[in-house]
DSSP file (Angstrom, degrees, kcal/mol; ACC not computed):
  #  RESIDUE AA STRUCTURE BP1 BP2  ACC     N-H-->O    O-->H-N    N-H-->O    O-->H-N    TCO  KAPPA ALPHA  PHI   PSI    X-CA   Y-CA   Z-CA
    1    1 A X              0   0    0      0, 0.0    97,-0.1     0, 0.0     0, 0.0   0.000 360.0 360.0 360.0 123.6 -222.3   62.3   -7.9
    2    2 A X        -     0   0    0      1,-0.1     2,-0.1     3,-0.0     3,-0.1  -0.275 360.0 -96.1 -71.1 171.2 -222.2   60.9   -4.5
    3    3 A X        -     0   0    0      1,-0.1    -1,-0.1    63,-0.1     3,-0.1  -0.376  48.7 -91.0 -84.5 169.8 -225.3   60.4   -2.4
    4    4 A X        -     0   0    0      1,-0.1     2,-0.2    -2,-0.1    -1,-0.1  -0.462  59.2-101.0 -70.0 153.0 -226.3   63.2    0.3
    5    5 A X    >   -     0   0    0      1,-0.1     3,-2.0    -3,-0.1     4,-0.4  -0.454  19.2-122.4 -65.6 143.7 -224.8   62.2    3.2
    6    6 A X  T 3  S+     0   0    0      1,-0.3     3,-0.2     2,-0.2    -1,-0.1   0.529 106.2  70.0 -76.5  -9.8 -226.6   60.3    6.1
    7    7 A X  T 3  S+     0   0    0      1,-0.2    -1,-0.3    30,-0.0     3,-0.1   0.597 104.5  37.7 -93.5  15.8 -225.7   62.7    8.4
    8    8 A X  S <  S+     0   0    0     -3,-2.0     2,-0.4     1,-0.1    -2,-0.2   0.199  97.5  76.4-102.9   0.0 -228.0   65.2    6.9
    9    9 A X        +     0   0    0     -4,-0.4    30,-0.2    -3,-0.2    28,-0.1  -0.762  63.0 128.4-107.7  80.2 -230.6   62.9    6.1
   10   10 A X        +     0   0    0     -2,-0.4     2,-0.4    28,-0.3    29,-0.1   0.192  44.5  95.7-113.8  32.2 -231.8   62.8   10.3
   11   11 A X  E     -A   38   0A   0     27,-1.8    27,-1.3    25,-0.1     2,-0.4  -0.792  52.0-171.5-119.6 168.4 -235.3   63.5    9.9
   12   12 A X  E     +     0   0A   0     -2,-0.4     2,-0.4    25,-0.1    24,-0.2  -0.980   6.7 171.8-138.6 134.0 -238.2   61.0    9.7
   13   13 A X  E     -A   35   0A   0     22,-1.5    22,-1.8    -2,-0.4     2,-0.3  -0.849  29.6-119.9-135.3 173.4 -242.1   61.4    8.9
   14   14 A X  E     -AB  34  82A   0     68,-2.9    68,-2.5    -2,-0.4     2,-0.3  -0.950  29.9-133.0-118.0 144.9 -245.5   58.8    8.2
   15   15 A X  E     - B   0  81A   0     18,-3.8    17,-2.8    -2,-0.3     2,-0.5  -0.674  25.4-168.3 -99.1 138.5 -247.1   59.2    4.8
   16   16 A X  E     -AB  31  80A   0     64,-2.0    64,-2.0    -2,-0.3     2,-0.2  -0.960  17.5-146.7-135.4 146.1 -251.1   59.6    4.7
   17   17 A X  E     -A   30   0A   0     13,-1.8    13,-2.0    -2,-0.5     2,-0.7  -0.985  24.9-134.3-127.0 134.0 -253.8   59.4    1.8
   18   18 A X  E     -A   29   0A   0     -2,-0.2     2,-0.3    11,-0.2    11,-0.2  -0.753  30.8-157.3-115.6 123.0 -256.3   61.6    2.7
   19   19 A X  E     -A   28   0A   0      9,-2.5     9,-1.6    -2,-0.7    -2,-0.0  -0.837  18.4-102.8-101.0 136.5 -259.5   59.0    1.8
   20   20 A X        +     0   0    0     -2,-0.3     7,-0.2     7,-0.2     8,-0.1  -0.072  28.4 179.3 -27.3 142.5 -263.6   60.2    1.0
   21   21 A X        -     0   0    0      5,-0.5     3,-0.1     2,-0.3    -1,-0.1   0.379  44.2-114.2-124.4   2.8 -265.7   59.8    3.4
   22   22 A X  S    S+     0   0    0      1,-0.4     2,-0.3     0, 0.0     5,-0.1   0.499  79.9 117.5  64.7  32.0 -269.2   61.4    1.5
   23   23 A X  S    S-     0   0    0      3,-0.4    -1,-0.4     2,-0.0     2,-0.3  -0.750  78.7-115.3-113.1 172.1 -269.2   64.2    4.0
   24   24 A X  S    S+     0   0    0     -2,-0.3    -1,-0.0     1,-0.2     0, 0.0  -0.545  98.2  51.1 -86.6 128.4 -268.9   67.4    4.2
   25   25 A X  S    S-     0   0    0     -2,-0.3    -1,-0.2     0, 0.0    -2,-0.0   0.896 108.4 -99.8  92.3  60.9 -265.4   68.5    6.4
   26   26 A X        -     0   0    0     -4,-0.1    -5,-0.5    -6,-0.0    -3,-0.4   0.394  50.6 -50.8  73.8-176.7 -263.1   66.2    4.3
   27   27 A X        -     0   0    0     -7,-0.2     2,-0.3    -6,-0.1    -7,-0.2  -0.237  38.2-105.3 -96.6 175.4 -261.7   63.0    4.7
   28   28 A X  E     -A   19   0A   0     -9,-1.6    -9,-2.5    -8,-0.1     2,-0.6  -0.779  36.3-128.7-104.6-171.4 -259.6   60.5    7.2
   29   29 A X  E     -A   18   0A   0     -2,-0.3     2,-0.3   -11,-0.2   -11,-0.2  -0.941  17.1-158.5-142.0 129.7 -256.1   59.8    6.3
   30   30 A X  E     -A   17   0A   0    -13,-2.0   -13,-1.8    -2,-0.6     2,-0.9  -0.618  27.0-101.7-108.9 136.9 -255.0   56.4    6.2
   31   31 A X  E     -A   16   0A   0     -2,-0.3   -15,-0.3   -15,-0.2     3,-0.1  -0.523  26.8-177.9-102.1 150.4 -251.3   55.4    6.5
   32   32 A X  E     -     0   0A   0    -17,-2.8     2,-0.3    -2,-0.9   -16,-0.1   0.867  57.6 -84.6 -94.7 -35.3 -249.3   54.6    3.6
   33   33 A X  E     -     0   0A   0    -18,-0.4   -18,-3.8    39,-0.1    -1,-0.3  -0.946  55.8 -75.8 157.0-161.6 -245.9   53.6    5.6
   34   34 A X  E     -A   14   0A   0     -2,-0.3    37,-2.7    37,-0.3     2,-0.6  -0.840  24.5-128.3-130.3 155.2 -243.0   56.1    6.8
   35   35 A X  E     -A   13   0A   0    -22,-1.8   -22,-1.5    -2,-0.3    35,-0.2  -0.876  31.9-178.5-105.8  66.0 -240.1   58.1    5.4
   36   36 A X  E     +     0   0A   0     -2,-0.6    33,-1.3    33,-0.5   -24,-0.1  -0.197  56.8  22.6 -85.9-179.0 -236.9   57.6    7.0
   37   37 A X  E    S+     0   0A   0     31,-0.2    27,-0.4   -28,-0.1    -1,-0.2   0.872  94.4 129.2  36.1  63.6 -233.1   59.1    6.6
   38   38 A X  E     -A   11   0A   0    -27,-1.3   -27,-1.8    -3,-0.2     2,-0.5  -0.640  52.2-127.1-131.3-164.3 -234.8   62.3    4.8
   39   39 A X  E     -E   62   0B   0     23,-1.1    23,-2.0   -30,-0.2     2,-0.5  -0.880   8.9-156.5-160.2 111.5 -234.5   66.3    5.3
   40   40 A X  E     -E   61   0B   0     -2,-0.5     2,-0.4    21,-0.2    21,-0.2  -0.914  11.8-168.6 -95.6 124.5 -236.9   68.6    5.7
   41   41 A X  E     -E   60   0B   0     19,-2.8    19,-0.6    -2,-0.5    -2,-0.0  -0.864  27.1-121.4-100.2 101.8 -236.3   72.2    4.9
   42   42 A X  E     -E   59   0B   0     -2,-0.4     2,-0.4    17,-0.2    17,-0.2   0.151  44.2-161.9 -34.1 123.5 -238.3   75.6    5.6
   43   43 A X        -     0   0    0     15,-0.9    -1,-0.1    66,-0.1    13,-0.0  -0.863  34.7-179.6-125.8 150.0 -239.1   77.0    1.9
   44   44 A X        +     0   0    0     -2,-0.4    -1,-0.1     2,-0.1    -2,-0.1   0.709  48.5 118.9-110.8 -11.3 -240.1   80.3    0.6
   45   45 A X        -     0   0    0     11,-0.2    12,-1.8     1,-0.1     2,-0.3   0.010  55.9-131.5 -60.0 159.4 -240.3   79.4   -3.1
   46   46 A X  E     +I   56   0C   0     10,-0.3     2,-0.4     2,-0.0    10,-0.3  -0.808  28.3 177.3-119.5 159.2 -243.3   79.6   -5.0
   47   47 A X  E     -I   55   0C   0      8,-2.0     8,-2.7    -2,-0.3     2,-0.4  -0.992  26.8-110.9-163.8 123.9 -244.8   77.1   -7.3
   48   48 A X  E     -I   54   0C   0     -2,-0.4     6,-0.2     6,-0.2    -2,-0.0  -0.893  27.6-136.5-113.1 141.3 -247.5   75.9   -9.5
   49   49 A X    >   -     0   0    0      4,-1.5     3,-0.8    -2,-0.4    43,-0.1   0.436  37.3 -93.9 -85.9 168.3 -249.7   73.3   -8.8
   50   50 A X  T 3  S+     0   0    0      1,-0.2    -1,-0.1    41,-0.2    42,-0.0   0.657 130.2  50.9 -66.4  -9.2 -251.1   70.1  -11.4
   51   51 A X  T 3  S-     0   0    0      2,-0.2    -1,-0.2     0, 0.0     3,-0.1   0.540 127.1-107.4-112.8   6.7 -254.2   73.1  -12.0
   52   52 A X    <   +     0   0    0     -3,-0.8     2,-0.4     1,-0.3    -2,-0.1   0.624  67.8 145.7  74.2  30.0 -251.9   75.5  -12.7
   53   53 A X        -     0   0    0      1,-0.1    -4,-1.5    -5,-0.0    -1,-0.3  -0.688  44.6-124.7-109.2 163.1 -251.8   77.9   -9.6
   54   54 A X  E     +I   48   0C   0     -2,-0.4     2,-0.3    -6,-0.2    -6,-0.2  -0.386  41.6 146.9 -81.6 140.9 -249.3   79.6   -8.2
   55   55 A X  E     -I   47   0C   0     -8,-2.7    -8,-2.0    -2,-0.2     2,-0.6  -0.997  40.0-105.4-170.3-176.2 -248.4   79.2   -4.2
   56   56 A X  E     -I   46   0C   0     -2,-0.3   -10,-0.3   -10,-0.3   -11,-0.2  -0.870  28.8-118.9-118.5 132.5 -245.7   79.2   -1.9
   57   57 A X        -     0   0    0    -12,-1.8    53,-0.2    -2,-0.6     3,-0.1  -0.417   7.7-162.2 -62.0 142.0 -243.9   76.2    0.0
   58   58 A X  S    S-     0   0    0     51,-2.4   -15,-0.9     1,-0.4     2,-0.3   0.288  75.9 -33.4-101.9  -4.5 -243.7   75.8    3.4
   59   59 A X  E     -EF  42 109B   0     50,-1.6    50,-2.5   -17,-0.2    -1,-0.4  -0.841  53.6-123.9-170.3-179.4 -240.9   73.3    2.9
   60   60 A X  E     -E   41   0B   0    -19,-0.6   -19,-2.8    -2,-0.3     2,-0.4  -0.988  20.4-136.2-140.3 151.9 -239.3   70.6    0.7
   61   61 A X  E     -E   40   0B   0     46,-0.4    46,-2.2    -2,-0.4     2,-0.3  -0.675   6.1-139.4 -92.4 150.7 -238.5   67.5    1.5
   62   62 A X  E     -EG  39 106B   0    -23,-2.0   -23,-1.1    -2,-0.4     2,-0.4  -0.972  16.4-179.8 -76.1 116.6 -235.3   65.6    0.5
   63   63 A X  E     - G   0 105B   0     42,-1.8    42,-2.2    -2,-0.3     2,-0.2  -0.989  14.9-156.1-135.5 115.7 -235.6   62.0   -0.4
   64   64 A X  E     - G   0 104B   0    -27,-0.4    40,-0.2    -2,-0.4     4,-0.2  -0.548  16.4-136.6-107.5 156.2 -232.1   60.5   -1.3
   65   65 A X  S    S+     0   0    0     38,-1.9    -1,-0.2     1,-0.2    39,-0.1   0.949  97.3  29.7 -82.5 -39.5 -232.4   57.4   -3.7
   66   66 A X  S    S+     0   0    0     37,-0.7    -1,-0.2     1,-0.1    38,-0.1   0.589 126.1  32.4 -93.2  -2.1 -229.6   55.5   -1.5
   67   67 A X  S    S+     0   0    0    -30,-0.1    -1,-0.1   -62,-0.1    -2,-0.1   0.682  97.0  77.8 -98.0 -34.1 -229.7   56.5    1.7
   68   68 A X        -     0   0    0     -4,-0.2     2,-0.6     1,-0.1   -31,-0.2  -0.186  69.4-131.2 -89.6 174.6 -232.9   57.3    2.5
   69   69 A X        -     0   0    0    -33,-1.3   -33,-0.5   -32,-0.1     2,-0.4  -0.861  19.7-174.1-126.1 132.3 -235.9   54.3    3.4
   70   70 A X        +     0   0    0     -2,-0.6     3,-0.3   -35,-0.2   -35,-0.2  -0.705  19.4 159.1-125.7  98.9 -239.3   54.4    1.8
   71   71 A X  S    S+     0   0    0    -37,-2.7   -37,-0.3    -2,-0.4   -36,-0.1  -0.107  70.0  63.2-113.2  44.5 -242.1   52.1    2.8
   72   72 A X  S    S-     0   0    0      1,-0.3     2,-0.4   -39,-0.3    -1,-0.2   0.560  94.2-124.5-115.2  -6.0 -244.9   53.9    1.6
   73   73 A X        -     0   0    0     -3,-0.3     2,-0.6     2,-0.0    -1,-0.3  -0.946  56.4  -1.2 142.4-168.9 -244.6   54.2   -2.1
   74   74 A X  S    S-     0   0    0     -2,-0.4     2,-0.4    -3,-0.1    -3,-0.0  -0.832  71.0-140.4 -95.4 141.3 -244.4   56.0   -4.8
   75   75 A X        +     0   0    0     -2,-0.6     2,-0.3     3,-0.0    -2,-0.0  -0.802  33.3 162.4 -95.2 140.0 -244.8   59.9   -3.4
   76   76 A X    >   -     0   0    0     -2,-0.4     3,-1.5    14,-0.1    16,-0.1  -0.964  42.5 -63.0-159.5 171.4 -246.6   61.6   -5.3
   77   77 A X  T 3  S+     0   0    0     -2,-0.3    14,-0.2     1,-0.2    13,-0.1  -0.149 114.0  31.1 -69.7 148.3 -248.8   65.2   -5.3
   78   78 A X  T 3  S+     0   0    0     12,-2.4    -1,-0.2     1,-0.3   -60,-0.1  -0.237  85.3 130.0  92.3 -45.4 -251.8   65.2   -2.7
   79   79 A X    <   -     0   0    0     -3,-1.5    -1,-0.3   -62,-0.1     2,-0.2  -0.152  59.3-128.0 -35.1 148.8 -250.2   62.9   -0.1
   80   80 A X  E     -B   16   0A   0    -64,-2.0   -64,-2.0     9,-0.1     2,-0.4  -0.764  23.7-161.4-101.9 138.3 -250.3   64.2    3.4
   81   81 A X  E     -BC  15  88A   0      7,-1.0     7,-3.8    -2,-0.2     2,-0.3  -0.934   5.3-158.3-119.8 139.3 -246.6   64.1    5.3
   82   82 A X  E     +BC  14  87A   0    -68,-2.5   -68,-2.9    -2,-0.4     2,-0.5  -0.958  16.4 170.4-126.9 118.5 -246.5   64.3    8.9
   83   83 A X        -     0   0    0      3,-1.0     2,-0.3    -2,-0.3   -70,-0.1  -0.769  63.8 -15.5-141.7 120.5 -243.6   65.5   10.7
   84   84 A X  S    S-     0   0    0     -2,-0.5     3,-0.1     1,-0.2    -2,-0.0  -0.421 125.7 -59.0  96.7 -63.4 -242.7   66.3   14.0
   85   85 A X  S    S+     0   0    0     -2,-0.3     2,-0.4     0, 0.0    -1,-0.2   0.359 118.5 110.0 175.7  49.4 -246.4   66.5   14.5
   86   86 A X        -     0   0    0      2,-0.0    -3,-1.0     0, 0.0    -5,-0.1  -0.965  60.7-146.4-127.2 107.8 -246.9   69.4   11.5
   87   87 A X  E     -C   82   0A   0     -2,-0.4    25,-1.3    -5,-0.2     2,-0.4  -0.377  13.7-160.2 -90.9 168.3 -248.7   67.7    8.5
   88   88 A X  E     -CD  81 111A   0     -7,-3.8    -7,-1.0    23,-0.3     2,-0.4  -0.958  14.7-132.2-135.0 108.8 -247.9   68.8    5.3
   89   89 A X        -     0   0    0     21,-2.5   -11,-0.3    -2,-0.4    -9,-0.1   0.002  26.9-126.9 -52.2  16.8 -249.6   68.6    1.6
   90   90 A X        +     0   0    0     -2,-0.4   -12,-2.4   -13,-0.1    19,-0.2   0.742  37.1 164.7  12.8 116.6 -247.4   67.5   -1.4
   91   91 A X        +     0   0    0     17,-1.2     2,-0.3     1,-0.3   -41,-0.2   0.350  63.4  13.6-139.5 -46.2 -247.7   70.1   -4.0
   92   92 A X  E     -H  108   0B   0     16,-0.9    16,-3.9   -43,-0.1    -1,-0.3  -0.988  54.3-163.1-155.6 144.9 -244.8   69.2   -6.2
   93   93 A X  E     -H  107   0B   0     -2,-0.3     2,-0.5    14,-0.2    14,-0.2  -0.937  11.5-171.2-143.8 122.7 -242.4   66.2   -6.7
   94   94 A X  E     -H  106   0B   0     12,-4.2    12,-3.3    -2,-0.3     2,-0.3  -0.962  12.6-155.7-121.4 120.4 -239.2   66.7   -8.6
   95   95 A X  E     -H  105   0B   0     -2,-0.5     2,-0.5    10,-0.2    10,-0.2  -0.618  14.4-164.4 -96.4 131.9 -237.1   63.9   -9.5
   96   96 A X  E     -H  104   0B   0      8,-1.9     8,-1.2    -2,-0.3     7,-0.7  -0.960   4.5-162.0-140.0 102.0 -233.5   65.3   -9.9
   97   97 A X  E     -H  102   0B   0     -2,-0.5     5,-0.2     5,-0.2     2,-0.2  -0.398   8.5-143.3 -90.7 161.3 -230.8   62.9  -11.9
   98   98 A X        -     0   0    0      3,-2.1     5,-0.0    -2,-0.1    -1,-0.0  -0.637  66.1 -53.7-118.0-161.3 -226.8   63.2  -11.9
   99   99 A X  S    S+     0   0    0      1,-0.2    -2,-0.1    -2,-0.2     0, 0.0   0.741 131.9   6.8 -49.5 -10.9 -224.7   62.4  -15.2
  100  100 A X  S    S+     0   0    0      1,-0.3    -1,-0.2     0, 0.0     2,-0.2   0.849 117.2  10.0-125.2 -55.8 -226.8   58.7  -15.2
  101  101 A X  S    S-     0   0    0      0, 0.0    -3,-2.1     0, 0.0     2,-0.7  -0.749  93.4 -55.1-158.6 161.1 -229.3   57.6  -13.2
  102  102 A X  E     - H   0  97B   0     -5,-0.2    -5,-0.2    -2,-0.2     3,-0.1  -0.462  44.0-176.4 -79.3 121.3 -231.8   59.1  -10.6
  103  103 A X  E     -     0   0B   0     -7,-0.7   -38,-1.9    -2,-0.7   -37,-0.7   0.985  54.8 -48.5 -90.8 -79.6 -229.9   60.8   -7.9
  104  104 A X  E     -GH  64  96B   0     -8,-1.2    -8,-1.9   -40,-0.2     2,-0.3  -0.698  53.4-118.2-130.0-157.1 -232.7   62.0   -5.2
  105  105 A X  E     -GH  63  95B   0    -42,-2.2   -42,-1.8    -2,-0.3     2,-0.5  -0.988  10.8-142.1-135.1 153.1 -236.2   64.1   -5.3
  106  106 A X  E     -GH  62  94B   0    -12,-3.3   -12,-4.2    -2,-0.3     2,-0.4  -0.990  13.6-155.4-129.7 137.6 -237.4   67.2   -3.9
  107  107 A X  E     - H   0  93B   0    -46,-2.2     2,-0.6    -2,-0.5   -46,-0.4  -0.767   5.9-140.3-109.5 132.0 -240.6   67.3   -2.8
  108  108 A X  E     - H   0  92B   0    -16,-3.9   -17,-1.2    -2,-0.4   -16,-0.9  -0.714  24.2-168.2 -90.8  90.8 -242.8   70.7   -2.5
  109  109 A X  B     +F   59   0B   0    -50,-2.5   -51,-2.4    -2,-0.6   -50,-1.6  -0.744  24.4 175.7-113.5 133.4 -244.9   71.2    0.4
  110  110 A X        -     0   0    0     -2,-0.2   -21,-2.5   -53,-0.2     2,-0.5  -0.658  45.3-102.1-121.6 165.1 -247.8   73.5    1.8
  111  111 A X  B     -D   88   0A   0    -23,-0.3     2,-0.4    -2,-0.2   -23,-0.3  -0.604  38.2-100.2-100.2 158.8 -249.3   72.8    4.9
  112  112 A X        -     0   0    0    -25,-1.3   -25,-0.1    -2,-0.5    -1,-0.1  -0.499  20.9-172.6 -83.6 121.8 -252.8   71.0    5.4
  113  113 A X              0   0    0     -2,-0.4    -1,-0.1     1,-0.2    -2,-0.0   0.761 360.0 360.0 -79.3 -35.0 -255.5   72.7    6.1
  114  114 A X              0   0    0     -3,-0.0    -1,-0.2   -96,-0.0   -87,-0.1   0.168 360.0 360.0 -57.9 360.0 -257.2   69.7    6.5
């Protein structure tokens, strides 16, 4: 399977970890690095969570294994995505192979209340 093409990967975000501070009202969010060559989509789908509740995306991300640039890490559920200057929770990350080897991930995302 080829990889998605780079002219559908034009969108770009920064990755946050949203860190304790021993207060009340949360956290700050420290940055982990940036997301480049990715795709963000508007989602309707509904989903359950690592506690096992149900909710609905506000989009998923695309993260292609060869095109796209990752300097923050491994992504994973609870990171904060900010793009376009509309941050986003991580909810779900599904790693999605073709006949061999890992192809991209789709990411699930609700937006942050935070």
């Amino acid at each position: 399977m080829k990889a998605i093409p780079k002219s559908l990967l034009s969108h770009q975000a920064s990755v946050y970890r949203e860190t304790e501070t021993g207060q009340w009202g949360g956290g700050n969010l420290e940055l982990m690095g940036n997301l480049v060559r990715i795709r963000i989509e508007p989602s309707s789908r509904v989903v359950r969570d690592k506690n096992d509740r149900e909710m609905q995306l506000s989009a998923v991300l695309f993260v292609d294994c060869k095109n796209s640039l990752n300097t923050a890490g491994t992504l994973e559920e609870d990171l904060i995505l900010d793009f376009q200057g509309t941050r986003y929770r991580i909810v779900s990350v599904e790693p999605l192979y073709d006949e061999k080897r890992l192809h991209h991930y789709e990411i699930g995302m609700v937006r942050y209340a935070g």
